[in-house]
C-alpha positions as CSV (number, residue, x, y, z in Angstrom):
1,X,-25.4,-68.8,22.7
2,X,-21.7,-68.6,22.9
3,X,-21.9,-64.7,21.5
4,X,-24.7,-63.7,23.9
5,X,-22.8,-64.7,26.5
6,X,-19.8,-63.0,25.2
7,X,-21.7,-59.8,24.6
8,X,-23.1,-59.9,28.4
9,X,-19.8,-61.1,29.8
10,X,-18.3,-58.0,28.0
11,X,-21.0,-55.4,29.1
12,X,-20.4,-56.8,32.7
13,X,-16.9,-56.0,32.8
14,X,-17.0,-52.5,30.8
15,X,-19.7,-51.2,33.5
16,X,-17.3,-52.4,36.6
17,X,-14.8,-50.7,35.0
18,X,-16.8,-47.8,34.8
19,X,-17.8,-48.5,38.2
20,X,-14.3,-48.0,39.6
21,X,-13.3,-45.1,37.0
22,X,-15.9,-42.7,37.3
23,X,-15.4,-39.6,38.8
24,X,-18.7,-38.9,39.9
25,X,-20.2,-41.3,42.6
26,X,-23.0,-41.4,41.3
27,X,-22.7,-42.1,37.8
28,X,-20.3,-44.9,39.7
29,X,-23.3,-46.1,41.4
30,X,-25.5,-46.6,38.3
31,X,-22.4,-48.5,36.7
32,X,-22.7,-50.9,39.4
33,X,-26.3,-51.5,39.1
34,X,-25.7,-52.2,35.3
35,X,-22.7,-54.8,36.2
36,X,-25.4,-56.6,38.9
37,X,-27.9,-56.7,36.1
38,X,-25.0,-57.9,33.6
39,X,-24.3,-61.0,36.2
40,X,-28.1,-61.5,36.4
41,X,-28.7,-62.1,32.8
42,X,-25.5,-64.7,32.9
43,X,-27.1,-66.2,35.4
44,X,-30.1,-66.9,33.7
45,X,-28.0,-68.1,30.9
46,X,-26.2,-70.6,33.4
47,X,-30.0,-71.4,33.9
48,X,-29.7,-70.5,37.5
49,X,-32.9,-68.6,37.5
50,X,-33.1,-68.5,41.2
51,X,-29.5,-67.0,41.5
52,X,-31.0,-64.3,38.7
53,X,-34.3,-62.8,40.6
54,X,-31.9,-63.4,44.3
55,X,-29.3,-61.3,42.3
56,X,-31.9,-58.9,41.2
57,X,-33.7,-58.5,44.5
58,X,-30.7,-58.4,46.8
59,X,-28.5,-56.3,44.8
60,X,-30.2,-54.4,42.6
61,X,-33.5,-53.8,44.4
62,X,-31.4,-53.5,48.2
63,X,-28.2,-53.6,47.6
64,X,-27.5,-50.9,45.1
65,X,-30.7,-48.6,46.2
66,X,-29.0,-48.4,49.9
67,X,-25.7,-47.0,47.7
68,X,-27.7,-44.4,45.9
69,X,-29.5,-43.7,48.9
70,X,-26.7,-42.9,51.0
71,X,-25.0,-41.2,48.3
72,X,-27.9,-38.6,47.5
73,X,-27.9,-38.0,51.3
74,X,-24.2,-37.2,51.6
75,X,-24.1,-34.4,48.9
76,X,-20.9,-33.2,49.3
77,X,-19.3,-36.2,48.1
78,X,-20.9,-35.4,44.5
79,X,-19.3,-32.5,44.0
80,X,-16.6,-31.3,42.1
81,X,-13.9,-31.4,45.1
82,X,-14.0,-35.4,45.0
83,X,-11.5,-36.8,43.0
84,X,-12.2,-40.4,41.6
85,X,-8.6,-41.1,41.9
86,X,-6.4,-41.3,44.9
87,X,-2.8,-41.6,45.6
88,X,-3.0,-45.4,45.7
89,X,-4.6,-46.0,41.9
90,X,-1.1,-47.4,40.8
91,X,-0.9,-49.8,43.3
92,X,-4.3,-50.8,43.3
93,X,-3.9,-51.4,39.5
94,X,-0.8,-53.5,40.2
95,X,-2.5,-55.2,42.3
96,X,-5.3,-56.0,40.1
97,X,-3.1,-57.1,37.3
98,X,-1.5,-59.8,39.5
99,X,-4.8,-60.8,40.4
100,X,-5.8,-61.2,37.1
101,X,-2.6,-63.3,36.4
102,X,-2.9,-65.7,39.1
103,X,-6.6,-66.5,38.4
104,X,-5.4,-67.0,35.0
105,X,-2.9,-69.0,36.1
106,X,-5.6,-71.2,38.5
107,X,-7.9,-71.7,35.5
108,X,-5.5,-73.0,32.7
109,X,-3.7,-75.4,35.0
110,X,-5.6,-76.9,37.9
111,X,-8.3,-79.9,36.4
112,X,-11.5,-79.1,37.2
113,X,-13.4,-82.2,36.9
114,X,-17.0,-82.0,35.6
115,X,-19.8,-84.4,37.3
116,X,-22.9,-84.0,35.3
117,X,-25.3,-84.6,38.0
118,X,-29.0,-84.1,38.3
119,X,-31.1,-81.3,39.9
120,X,-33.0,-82.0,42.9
121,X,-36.2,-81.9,42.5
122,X,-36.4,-80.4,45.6
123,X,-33.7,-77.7,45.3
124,X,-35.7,-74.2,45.8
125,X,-37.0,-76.0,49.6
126,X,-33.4,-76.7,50.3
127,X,-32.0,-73.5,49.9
128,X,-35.7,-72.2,51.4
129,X,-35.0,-74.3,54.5
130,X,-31.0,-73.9,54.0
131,X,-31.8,-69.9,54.5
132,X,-34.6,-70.0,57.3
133,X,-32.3,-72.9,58.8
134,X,-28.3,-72.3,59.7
135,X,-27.8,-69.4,57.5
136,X,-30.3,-67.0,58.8
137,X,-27.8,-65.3,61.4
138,X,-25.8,-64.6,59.0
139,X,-28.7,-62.7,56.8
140,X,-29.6,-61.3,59.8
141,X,-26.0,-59.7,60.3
142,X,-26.6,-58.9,57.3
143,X,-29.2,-56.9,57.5
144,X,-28.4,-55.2,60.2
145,X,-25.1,-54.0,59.2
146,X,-27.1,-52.0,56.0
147,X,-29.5,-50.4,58.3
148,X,-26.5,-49.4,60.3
149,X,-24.7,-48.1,57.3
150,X,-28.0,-46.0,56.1
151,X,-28.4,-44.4,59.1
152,X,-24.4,-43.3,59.8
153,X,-25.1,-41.6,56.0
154,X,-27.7,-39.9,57.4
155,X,-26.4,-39.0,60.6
156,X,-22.9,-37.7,58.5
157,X,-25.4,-35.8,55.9
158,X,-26.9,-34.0,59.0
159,X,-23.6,-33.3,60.7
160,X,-22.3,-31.8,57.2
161,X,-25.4,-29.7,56.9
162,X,-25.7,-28.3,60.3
163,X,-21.8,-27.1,60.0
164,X,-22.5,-24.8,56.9
């Protein structure tokens, strides 16, 4: 068990990387569906199946399709004349380095004390009526703030076209 998760944990982090180093958005896009799917399948190692199919649903199925969609309807940023560096790629390297060392640092020296304690039997209707319940404004936001970003890609993809 200890491998596979190993293996998975590895994949994960070699397609973010690829998410954040390829030069074509879109290839970056599919990298980022394989590093949701590699966080799925450690989730349903963790044998948090509902965190898997939510992870799979949300972000794969939504999530990543809203990406690709916007992507394919704003063309020009596929091309050739796109970088996939900036100016700022040392900094933000810096920047993830230290971030790297300071949850390093977190993990090795603050006790994190383990409570082994039972699953409700009733835990899928808590989160059910945890969702429909206090937390559905935010999904709503949510939600809204996606269809908002879909159709400013398609309103900027139609702009773009109508200028050449």
């Amino acid at each position: 068990m200890p491998m596979i998760f190993l293996f998975l944990a590895l994949l994960t982090v070699v397609m973010a990387i690829g998410t954040v180093t390829a030069r074509n958005l879109f290839h970056a896009a599919l990298f980022l569906v394989g590093a949701f799917f590699g966080v799925a399948t450690i989730y349903v190692l963790l044998e948090a199946e509902f965190l898997a199919v939510s992870q799979i649903i949300i972000y794969i199925g939504a999530i990543a399709t809203l990406i690709v969609f916007a992507i394919m309807l704003s063309r020009s940023m596929m091309g050739r004349e796109a970088g996939g560096y900036n100016r700022f790629w040392v900094a933000a390297a810096v920047g993830a380095a230290a971030l790297l060392a300071l949850l390093a640092w977190v993990l090795t020296t603050v006790p994190f004390p383990v409570v082994d304690q039972p699953v409700p039997a009733d835990a899928i209707s808590q989160i059910g009526a945890g969702l429909v319940g206090p937390y559905v404004i935010p999904f709503e936001v949510a939600s809204v703030l996606l269809v908002v970003a879909l159709i400013g890609a398609v309103m900027i993809a139609r702009e773009r076209h109508r200028q050449r």
